[in-house]
KETORMAR-706328 format. One record per residue (C-alpha): residue in three letters; x, y, z; residue number from 1. Coordinates in steps of 0.001 Angstrom, whole numbers. Last residue first. Layout:
+------+---------+---------+---------+-----+
: code :    east :   north :      up : pos :
+------+---------+---------+---------+-----+
:  ALA :       X :       Y :       Z : NUM :
...
+------+---------+---------+---------+-----+
END
This chain:
+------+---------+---------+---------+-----+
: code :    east :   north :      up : pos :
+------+---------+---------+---------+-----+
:  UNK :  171737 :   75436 : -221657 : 239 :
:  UNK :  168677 :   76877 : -222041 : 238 :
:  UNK :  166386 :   75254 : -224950 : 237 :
:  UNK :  164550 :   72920 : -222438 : 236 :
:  UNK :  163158 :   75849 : -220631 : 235 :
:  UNK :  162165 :   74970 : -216873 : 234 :
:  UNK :  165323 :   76220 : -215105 : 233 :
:  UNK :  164954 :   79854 : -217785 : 232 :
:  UNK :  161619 :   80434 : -215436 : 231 :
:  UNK :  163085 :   80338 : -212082 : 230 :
:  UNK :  166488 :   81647 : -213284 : 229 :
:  UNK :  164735 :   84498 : -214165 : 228 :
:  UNK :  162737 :   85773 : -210661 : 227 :
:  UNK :  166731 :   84229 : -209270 : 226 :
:  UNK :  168310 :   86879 : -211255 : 225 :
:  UNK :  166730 :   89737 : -209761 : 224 :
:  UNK :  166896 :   87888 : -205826 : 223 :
:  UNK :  170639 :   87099 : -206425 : 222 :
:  UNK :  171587 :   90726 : -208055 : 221 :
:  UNK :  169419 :   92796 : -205002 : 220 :
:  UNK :  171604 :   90453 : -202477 : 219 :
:  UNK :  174907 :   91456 : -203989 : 218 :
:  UNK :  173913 :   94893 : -204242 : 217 :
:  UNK :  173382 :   95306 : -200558 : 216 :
:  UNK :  170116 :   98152 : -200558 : 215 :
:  UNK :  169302 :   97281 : -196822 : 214 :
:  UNK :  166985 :   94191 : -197527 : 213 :
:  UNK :  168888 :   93403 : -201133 : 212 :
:  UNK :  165689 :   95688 : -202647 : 211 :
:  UNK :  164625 :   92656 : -204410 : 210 :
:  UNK :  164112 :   90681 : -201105 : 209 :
:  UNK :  166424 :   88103 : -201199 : 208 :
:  UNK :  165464 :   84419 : -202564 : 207 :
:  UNK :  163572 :   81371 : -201782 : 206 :
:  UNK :  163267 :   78595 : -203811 : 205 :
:  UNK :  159769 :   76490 : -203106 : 204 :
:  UNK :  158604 :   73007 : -204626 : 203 :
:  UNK :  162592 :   72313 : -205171 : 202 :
:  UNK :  164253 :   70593 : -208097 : 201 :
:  UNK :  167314 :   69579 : -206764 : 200 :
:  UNK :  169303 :   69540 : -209499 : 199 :
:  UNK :  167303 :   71320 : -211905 : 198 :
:  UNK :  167119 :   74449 : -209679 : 197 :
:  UNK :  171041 :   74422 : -208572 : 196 :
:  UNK :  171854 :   74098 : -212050 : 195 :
:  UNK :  169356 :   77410 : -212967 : 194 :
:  UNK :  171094 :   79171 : -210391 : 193 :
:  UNK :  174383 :   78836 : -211234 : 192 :
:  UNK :  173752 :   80143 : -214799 : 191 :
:  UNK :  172072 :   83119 : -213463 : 190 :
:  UNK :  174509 :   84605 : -211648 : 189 :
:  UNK :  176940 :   84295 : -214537 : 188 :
:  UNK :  174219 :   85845 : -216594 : 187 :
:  UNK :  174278 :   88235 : -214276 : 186 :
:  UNK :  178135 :   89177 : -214565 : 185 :
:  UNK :  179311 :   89191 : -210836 : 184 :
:  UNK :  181340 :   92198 : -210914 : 183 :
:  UNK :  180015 :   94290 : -213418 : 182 :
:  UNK :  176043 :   93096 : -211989 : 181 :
:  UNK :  177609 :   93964 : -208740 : 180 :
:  UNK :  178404 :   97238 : -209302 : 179 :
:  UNK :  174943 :   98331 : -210895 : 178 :
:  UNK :  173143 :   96809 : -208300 : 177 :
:  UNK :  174919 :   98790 : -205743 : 176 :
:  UNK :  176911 :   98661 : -202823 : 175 :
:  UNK :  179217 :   95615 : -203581 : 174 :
:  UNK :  182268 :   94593 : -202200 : 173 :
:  UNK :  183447 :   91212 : -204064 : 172 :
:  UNK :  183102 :   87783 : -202210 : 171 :
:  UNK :  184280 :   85161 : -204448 : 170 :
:  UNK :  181940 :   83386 : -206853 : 169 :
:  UNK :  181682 :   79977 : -207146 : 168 :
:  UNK :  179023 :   79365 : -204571 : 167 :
:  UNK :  178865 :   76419 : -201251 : 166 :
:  UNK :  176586 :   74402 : -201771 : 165 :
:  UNK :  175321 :   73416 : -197761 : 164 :
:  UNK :  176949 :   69978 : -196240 : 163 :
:  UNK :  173039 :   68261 : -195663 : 162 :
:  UNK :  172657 :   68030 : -191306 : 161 :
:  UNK :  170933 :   71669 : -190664 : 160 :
:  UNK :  169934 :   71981 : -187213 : 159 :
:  UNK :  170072 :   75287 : -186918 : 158 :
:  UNK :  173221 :   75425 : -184819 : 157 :
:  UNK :  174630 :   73361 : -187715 : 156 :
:  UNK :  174167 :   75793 : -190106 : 155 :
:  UNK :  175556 :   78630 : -187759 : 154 :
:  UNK :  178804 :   76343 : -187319 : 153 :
:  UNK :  179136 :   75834 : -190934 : 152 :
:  UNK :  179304 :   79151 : -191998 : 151 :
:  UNK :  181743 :   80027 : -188712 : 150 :
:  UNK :  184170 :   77951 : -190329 : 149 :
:  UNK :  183906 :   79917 : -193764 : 148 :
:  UNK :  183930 :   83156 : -191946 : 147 :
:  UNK :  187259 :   82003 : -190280 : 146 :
:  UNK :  188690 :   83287 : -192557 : 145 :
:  UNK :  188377 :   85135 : -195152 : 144 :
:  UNK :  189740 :   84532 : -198692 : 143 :
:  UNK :  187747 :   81151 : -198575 : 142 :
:  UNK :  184503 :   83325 : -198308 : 141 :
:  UNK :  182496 :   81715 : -201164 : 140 :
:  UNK :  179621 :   83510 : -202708 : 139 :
:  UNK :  176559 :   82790 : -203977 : 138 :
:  UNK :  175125 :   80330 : -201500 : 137 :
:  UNK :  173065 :   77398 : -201889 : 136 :
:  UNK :  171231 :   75824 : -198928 : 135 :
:  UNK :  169185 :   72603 : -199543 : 134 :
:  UNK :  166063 :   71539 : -197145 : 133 :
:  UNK :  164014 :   68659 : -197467 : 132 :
:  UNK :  161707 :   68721 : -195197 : 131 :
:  UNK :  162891 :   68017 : -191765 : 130 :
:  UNK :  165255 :   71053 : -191920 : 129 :
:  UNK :  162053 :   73291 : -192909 : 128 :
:  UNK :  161546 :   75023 : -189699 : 127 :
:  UNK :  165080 :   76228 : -188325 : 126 :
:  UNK :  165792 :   77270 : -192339 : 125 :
:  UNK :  162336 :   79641 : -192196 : 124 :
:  UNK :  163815 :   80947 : -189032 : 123 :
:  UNK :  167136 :   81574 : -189888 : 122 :
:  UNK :  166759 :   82882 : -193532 : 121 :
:  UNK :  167014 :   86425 : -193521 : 120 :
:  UNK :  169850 :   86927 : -190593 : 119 :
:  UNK :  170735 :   82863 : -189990 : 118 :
:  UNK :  171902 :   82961 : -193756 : 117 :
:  UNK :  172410 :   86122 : -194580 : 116 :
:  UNK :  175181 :   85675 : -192183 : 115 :
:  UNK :  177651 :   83137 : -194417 : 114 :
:  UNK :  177045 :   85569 : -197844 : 113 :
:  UNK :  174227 :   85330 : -200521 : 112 :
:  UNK :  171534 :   83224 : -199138 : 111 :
:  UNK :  169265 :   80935 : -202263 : 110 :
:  UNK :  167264 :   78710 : -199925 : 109 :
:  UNK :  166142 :   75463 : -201596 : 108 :
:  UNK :  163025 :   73785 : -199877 : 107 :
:  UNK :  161385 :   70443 : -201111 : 106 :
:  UNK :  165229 :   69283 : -201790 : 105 :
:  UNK :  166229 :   66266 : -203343 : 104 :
:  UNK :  169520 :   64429 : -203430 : 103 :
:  UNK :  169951 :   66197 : -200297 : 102 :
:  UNK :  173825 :   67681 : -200080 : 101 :
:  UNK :  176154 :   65080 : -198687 : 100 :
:  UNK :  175718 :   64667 : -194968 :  99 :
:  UNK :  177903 :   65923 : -192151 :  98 :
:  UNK :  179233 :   64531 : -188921 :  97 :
:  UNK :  179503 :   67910 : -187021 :  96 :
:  UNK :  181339 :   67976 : -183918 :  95 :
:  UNK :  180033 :   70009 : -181047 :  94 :
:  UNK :  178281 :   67091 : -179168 :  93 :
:  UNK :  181544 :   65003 : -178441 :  92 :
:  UNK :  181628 :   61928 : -180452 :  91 :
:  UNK :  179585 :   58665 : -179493 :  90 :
:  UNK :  182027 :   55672 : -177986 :  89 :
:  UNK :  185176 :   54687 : -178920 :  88 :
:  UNK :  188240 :   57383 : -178869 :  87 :
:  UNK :  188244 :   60515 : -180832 :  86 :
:  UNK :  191133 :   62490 : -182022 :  85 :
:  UNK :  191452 :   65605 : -183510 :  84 :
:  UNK :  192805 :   67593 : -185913 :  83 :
:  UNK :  193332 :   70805 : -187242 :  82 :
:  UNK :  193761 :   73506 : -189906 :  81 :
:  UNK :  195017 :   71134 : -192547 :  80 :
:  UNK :  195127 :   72806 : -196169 :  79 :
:  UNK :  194929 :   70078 : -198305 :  78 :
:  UNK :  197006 :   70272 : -202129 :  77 :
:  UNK :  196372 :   66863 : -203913 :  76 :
:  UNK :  196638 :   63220 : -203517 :  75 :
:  UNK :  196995 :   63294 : -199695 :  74 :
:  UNK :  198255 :   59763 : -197576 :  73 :
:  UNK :  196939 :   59810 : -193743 :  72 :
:  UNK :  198633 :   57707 : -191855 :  71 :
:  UNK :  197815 :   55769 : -188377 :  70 :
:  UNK :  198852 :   54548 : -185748 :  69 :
:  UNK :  197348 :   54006 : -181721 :  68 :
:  UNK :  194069 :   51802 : -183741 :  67 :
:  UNK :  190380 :   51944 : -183089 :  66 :
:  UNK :  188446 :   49891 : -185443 :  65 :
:  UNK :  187093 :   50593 : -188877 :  64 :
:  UNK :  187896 :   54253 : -188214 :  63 :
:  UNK :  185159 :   57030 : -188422 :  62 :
:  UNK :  186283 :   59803 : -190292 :  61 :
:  UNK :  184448 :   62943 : -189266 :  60 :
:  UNK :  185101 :   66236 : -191749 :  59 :
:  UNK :  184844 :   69866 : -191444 :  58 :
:  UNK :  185658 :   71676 : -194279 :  57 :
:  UNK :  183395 :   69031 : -196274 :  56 :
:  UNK :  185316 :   68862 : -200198 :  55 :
:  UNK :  182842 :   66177 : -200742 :  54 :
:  UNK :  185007 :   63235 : -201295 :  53 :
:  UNK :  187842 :   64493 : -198656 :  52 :
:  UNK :  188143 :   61073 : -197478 :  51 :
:  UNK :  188623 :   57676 : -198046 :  50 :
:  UNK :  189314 :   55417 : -195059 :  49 :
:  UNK :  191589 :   52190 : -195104 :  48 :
:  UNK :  192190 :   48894 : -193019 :  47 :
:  UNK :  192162 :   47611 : -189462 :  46 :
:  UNK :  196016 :   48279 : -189812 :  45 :
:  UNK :  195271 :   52141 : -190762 :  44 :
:  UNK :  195648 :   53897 : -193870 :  43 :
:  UNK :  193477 :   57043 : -194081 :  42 :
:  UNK :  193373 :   58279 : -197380 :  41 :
:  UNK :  193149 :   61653 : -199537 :  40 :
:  UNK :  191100 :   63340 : -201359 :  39 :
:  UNK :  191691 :   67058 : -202888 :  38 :
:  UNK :  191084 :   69842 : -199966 :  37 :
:  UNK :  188222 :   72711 : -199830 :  36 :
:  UNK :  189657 :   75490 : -197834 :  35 :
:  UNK :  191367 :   75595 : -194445 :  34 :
:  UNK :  189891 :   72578 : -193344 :  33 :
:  UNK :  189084 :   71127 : -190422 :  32 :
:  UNK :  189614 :   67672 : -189653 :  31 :
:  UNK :  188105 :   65234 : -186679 :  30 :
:  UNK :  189623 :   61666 : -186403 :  29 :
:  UNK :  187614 :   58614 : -185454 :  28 :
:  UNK :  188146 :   55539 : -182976 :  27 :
:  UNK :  191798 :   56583 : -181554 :  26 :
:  UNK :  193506 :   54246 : -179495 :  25 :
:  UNK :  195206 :   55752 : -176218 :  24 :
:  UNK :  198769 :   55755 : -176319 :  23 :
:  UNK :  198657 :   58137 : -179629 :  22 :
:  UNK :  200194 :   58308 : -183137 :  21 :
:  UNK :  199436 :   60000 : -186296 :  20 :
:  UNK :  201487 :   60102 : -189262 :  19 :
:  UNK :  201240 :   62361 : -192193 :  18 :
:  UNK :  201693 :   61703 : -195510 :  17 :
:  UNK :  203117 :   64179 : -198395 :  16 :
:  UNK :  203303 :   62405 : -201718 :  15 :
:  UNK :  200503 :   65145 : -203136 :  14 :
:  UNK :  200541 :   68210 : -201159 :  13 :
:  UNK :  200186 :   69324 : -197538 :  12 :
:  UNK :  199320 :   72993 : -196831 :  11 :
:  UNK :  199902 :   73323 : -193220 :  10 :
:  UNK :  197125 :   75738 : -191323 :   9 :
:  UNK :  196100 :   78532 : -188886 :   8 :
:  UNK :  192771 :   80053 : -189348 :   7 :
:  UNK :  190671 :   77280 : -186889 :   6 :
:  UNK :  193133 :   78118 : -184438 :   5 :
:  UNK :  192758 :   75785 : -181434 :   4 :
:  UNK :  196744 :   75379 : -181303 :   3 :
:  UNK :  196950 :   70949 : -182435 :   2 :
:  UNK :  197361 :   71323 : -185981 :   1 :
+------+---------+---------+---------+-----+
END
């Protein structure tokens, strides 16, 4: 918990706990995450922290007040990667104290992978994170890391503050349209798009060009089913 290794990690499970101790108080703990992890608590003598509410794989925990003990107490299985400690005072400038997604978003950007994101997106994202700005991918890349660390980091970089949606679908190898259409299921595709349109009912969603940029079939199947899920959001009868 302690190596630098983002990758590395100790699954901890409900009933485990894991103390914390230092000579110098601690203020705040730092976690990252290997994948999303169930809640948990921070017990402390100035009193308890909830955490792991928005499955954030990086996640600041303020304390109440700085203690030299403390436990944390997981319901469910948490990956650790690592941890660190802050004392008092403002928190080093590369840790991200993220927000839950916006409640609203005037811009919803519809990436497909961690890349496509600063690659197709960057600049329009750099621009719009004082509007209103949600980011919903289609994949996850839990089953490689650190990709899903590195996600986070670019967002940040960008100045992105609202913890991004991260998709349901894992990360299948796709040249064509055809293949990931079989893979994905479209409908599937378009399902999760029409949620993410009704919940945060942008002004603009923007897609993949419907050529996937370079031909990636991934990209062609979000931008083709996005064109639909635009119109299917605003249809009462689908469900």
């Amino acid at each position: 918990l302690r190596d630098g290794d983002r990758t590395s990690h100790i699954d901890y499970r409900a009933g485990n706990t894991l103390r914390i101790s230092s000579e110098t108080p601690i203020a705040a703990l730092y976690l990252y995450w290997y994948t999303p992890c169930e809640a948990f608590t921070v017990h402390t003598a100035a009193g308890d922290v909830p955490g792991g509410e928005y499955g954030f794989l990086h996640e600041y925990l303020a304390l109440p007040e700085a203690v030299t003990e403390l436990d944390i107490e997981f319901s469910g299985l948490s990956p650790l990667c690592e941890v660190r400690l802050f004392t008092t005072g403002a928190a080093p400038a590369d840790v991200q104290v993220w927000q839950p997604p916006c409640e609203q978003a005037d811009v919803l950007l519809f990436p497909s992978h961690a890349d496509d994101d600063v690659i197709f997106f960057g600049a329009l994202a750099a621009q719009c994170v004082d509007r209103g700005l949600a980011v919903a991918y289609l994949v996850n890349h839990y089953d490689w890391q650190p990709r899903p660390q590195e996600l986070l980091d670019a967002l940040w970089t960008m100045g992105i503050r609202n913890y991004p949606v991260i998709g349901p679908f894992p990360d299948y190898y796709v040249l064509s349209l055809e293949a990931a259409q079989q893979s994905f299921g479209e409908e599937n595709v378009i399902a999760y798009q029409v949620g993410l349109l009704r919940r945060f009912k942008p002004l603009v969603a923007v897609g993949h060009d419907r050529e996937g940029e370079y031909g990636h079939g991934a990209h062609r199947l979000n931008a083709l089913a996005l064109e639909q899920a635009v119109v299917y959001a605003a249809d009462v009868s689908y469900d």
